[in-house]
C-alpha positions as CSV (number, residue, x, y, z in Angstrom):
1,X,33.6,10.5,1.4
2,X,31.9,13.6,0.6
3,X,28.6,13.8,-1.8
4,X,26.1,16.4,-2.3
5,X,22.7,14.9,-3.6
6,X,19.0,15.9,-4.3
7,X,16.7,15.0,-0.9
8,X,13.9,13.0,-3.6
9,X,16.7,10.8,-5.1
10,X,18.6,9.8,-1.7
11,X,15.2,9.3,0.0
12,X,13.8,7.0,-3.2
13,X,17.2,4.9,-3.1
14,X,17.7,4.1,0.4
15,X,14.1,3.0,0.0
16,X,14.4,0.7,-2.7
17,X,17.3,-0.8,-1.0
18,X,16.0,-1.1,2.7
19,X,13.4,-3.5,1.6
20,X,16.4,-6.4,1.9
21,X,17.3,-5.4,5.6
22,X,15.5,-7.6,8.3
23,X,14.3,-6.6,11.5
24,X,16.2,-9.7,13.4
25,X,20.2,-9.5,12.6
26,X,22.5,-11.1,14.8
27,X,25.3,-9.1,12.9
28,X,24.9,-5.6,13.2
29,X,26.0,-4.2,10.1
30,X,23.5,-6.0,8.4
31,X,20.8,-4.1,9.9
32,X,23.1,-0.9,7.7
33,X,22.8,0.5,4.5
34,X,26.0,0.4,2.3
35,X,26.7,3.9,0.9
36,X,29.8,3.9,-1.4
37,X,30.8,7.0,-3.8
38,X,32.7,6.6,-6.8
39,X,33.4,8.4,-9.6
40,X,30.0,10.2,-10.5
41,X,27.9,7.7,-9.0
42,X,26.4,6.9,-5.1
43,X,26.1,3.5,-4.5
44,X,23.7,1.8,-2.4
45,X,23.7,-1.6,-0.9
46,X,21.8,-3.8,1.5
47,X,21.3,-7.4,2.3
48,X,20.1,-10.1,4.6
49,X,22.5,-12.5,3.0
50,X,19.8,-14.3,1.6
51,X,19.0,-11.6,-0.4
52,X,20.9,-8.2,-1.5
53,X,19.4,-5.0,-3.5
54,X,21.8,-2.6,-4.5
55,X,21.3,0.6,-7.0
56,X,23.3,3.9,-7.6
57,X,22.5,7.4,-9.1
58,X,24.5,10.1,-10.2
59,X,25.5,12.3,-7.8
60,X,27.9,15.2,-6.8
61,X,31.3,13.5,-5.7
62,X,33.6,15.7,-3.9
63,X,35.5,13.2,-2.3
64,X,35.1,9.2,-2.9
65,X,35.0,6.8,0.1
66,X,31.9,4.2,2.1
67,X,30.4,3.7,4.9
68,X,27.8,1.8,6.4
69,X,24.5,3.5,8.0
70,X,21.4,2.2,10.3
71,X,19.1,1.8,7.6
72,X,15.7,3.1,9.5
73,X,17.5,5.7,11.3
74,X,19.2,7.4,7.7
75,X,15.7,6.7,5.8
76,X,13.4,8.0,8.4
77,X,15.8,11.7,8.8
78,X,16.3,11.9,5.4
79,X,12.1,11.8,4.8
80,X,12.1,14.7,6.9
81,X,14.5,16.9,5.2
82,X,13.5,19.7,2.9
83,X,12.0,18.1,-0.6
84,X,13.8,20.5,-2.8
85,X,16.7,20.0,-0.6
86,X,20.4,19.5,-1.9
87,X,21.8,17.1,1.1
88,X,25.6,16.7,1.4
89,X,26.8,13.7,2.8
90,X,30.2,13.5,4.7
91,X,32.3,10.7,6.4
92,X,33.8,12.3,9.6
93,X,36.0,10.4,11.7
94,X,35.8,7.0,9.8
95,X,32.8,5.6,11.2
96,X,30.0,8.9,11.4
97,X,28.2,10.0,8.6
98,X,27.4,14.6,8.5
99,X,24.5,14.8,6.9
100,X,23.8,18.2,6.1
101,X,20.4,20.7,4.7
102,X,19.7,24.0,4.0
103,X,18.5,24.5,7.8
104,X,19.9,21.4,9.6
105,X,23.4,19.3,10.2
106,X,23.4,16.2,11.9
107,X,25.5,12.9,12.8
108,X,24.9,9.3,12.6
109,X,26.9,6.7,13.6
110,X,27.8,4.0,11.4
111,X,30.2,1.3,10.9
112,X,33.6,0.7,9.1
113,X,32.1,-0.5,5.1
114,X,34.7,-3.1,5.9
115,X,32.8,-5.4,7.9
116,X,29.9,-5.1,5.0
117,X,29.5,-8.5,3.0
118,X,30.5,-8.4,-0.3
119,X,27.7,-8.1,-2.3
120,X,27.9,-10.5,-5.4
121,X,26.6,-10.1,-9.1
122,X,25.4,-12.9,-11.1
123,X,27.1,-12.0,-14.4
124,X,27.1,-15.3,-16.4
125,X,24.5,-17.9,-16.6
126,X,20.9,-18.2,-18.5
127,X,19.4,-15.0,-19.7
128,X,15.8,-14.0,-19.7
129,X,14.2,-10.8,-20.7
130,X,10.7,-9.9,-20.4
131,X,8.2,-6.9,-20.0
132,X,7.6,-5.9,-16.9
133,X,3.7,-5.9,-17.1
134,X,4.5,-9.8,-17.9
135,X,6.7,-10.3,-14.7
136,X,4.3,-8.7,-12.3
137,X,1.1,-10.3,-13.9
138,X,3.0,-13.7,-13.7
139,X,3.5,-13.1,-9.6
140,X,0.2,-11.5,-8.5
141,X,-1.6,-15.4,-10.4
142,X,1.0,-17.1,-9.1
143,X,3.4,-16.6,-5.9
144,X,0.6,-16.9,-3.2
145,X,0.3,-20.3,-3.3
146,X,4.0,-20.6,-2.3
147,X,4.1,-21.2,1.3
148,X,6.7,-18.4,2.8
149,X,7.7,-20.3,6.2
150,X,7.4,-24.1,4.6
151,X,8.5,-27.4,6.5
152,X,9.8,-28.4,3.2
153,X,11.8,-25.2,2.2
154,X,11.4,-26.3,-1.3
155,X,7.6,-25.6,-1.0
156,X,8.8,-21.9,-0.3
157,X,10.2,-20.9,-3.5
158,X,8.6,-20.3,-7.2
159,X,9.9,-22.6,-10.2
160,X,10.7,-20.9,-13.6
161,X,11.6,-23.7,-16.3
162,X,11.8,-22.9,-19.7
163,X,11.3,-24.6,-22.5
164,X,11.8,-23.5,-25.9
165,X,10.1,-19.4,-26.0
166,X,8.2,-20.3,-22.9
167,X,8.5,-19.7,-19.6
168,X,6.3,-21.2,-17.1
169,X,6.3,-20.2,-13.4
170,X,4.4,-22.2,-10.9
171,X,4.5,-22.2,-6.8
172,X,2.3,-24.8,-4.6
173,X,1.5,-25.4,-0.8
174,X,0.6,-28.7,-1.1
175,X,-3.2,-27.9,-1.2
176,X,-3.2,-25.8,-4.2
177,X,-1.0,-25.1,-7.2
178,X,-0.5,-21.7,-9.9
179,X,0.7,-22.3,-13.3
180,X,1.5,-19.3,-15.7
181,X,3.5,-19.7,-18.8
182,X,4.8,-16.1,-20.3
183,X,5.6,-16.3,-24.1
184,X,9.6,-14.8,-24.5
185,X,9.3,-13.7,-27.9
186,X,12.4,-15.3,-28.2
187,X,14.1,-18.9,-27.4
188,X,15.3,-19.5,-24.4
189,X,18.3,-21.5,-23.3
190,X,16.7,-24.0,-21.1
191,X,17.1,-24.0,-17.4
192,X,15.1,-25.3,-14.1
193,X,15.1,-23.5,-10.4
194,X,13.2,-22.5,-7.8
195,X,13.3,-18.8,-6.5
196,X,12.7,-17.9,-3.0
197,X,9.3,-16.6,-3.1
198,X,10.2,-13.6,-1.1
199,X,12.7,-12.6,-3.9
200,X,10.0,-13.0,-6.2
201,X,8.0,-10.7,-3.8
202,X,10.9,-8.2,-4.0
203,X,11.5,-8.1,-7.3
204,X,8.2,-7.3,-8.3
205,X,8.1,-4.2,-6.1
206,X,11.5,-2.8,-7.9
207,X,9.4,-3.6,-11.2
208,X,7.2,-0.8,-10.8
209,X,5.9,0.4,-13.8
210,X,9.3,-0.2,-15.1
211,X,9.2,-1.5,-19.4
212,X,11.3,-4.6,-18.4
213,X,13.5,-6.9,-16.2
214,X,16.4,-9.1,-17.5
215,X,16.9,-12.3,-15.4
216,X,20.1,-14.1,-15.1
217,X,20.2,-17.7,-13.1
218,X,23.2,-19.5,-12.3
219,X,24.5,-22.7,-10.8
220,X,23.3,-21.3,-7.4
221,X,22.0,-17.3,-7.4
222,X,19.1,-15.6,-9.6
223,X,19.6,-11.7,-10.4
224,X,16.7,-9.2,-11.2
225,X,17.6,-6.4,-13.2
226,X,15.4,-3.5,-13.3
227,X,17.1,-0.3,-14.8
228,X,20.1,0.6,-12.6
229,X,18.6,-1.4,-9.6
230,X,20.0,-5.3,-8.9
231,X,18.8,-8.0,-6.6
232,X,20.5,-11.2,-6.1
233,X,19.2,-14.1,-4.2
234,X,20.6,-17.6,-3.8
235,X,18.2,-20.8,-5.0
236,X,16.5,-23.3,-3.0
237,X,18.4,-26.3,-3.3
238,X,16.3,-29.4,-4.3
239,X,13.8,-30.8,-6.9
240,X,10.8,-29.2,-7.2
241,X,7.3,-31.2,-7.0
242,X,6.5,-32.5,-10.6
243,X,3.2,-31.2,-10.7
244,X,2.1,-31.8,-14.0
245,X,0.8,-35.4,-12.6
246,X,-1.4,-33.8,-10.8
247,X,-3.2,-31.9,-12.8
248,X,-6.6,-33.6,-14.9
249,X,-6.7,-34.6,-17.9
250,X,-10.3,-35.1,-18.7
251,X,-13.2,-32.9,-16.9
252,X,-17.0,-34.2,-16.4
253,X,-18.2,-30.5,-15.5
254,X,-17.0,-27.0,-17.1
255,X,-18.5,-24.1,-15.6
256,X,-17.9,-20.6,-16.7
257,X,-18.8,-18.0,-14.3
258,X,-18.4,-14.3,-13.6
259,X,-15.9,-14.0,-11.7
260,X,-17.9,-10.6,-9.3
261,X,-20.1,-12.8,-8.9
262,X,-18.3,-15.7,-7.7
263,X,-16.0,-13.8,-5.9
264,X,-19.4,-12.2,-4.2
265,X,-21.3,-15.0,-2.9
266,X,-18.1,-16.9,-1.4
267,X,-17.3,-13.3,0.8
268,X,-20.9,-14.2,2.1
269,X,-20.2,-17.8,2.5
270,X,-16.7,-17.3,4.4
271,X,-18.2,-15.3,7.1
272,X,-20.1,-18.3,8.2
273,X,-17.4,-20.7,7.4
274,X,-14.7,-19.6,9.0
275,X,-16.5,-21.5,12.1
276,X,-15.8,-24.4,9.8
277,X,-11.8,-24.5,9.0
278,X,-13.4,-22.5,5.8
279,X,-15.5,-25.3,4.4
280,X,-17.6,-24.5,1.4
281,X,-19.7,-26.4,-1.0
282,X,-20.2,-25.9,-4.5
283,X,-22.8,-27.6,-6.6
284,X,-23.0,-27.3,-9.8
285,X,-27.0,-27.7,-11.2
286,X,-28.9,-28.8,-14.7
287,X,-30.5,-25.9,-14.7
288,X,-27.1,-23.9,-15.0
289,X,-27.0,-22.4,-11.6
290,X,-24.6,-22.4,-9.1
291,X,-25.2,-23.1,-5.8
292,X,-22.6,-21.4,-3.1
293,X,-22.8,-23.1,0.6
294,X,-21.2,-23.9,3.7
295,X,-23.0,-26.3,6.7
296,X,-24.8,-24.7,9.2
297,X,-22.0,-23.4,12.2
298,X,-22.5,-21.5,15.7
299,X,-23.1,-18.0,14.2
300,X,-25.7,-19.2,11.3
301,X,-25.1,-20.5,7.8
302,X,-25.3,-19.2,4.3
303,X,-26.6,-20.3,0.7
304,X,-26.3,-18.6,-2.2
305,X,-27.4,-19.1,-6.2
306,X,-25.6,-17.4,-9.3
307,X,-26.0,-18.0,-12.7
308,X,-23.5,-19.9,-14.7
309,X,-23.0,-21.6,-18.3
310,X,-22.0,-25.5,-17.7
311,X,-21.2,-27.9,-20.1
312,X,-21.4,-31.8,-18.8
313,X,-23.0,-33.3,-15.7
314,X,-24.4,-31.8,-12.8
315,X,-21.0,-32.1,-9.7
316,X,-20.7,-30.8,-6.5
317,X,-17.4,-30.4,-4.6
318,X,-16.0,-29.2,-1.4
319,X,-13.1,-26.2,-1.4
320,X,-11.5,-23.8,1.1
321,X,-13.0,-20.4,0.8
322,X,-10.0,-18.6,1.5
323,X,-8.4,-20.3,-1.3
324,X,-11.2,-19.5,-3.3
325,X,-11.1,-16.2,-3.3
326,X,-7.2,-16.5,-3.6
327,X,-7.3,-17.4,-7.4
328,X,-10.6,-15.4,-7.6
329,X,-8.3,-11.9,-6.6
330,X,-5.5,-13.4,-8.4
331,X,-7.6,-13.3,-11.9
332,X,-8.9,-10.1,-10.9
333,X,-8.7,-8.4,-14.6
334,X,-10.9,-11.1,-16.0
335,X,-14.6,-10.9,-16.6
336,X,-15.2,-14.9,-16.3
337,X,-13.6,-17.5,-14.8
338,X,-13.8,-21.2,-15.6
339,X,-14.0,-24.4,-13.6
340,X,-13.2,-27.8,-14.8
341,X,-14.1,-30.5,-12.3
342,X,-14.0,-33.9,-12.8
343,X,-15.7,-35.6,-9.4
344,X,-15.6,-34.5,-6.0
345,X,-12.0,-36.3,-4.7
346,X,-10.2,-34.5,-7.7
347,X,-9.0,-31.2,-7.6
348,X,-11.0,-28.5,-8.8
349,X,-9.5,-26.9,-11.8
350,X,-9.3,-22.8,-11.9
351,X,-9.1,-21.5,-15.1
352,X,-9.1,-17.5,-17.5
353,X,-12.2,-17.5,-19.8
354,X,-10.4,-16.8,-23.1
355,X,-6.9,-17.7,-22.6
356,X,-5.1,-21.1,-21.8
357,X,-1.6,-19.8,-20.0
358,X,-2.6,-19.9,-16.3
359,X,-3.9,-23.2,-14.5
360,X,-5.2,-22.8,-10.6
361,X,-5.5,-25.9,-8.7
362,X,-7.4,-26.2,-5.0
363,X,-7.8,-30.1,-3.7
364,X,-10.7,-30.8,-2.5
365,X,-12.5,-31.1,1.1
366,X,-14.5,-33.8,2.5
367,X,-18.4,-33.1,1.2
């Protein structure tokens, strides 16, 4: 193998693929980048096997061949090299990569691309396509309430099921649940599966700023498509939580308040109750205030009253600040938030001022 390549472009791709190399790898060539030229393209290539990322770019291909590299070792010389650098990269010896710059030549040692996995593509199966903006807007109001290391791995993933020209993504802990539903623009065969939230983590750092991303899910592997860059991740096996039991159909108490505001008061509040496993009150007043709390602790205690608009009764309820403010940075482009409760064993009900496609649920403490 023997490539020349602009420093900016090698550098940017072995990023984009490192992100699926983990730190703990009982198999060494997995902790390797795969570098394979062909024709006029470099390919790229990593994975965990549980998820892969691969991309390519044109590039200068003297002589075709692969190899395998130490991903932190090639990403961390190659952000040292010369900007406006052309590097040429050459396979020496079978297994040692040259890499060579305007004022320096060195060698790293690799491994045969032979003992790389074989990184899959997900080529047939349901296909979804959707703006970018839509993608990443979907993850940032939904994906934290997945819980990443879950007993029940099922409780680790995000579930996309679509239904006609919706798609609706939701993820829950078992304490709080995210709803979004993403108009297609188009119908949509239908499908059901749950995502590893990580993938769902990766994916919307190769979206970028990036137009759109084209999904395809099949029997048991999801593949993100963003330009020339592909991820590929298996499914959680299992039936996710049917959730839509648990969400309220009837509220005693809507409140709509600004969301700063909220978001202000229960930063006060959490200093104090985080000597309290994060115990706040909320109480919700006739004279349409809103009245912020937690008990008082062994460093002091905190009260605090915002204005709000409520429609119904007068409620009170108990929450977790940190999940609070959770949903509050979640819906972080909106002015006003709105909270549907309907009594203080129910879930509280998170909700965007103007718009019905996102549902936030947070169970309820002990008052």
């Amino acid at each position: 193998m023997k490539v020349t390549i602009p420093q900016s472009e090698l550098l940017e791709s072995l990023k984009t693929v490192s992100r699926a190399v983990s730190g703990q790898n009982t198999l060494p060539v997995l902790g390797n980048i795969l570098l394979r030229a062909e024709g006029k393209k470099l390919y790229f290539a990593a994975t965990n096997l549980e998820i892969s990322i691969s991309t390519a770019i044109e590039a200068d291909i003297k002589n075709e061949g692969a190899i395998t590299v130490p991903a932190k070792v090639l990403t961390s010389y190659t952000s040292l090299l010369g900007k406006g650098d052309d590097i040429e990269l050459k396979v020496s010896d079978g297994t040692t990569l040259e890499i060579s710059s305007e004022s320096s030549k060195t060698k790293i040692k690799g491994i045969s691309a032979d003992e790389f996995p074989q990184i899959s593509r997900v080529d047939s199966g349901a296909k979804l396509e959707m703006p970018g903006e839509d993608f990443r807007s979907a993850v940032h109001q939904v994906a934290f309430a997945a819980q990443e290391n879950a007993s029940r791995p099922i409780l680790s993933g995000v579930y996309f099921a679509t239904r006609k020209s919706d798609l609706r993504i939701a993820a829950t802990d078992s304490y709080r649940l995210s709803e979004k539903v993403i108009a297609l623009g188009a119908e949509a065969q239908e499908i059901t599966c749950t995502i590893p939230v990580r993938a769902i983590f990766e994916a919307d750092r190769l979206v970028g700023s990036a137009e759109k991303i084209q999904i395809t899910i099949s029997e048991n592997q999801v593949m993100f498509s963003i330009g020339g860059t592909e991820l590929v991740s298996r499914l959680i096996e299992g039936a996710f939580p049917d959730y839509t039991q648990i969400i309220p159909q009837s509220y005693k108490t809507t409140a709509t308040i600004e969301r700063a505001a909220l978001e202000l008061a229960v930063r006060r509040v959490s200093i104090f109750a985080k000597e309290n496993n994060q115990h706040m009150k909320l109480e919700f007043l006739s004279d349409g205030t809103l009245t912020v709390s937690t008990d008082s602790t062994q460093i002091g205690e905190e009260k605090t009253t915002i204005p709000c608009t409520i429609d119904g009764t007068t409620n009170v309820i108990a929450l977790n600040a940190d999940y609070v403010l959770d949903v509050l940075s979640a819906l972080s482009g909106e002015e006003k938030v709105k909270i549907e409760l309907e009594g203080k064993i129910n879930p509280a009900v998170f909700k965007r001022e103007k718009a019905s496609d996102f549902v936030h649920l947070i169970m309820p403490l002990k008052v």
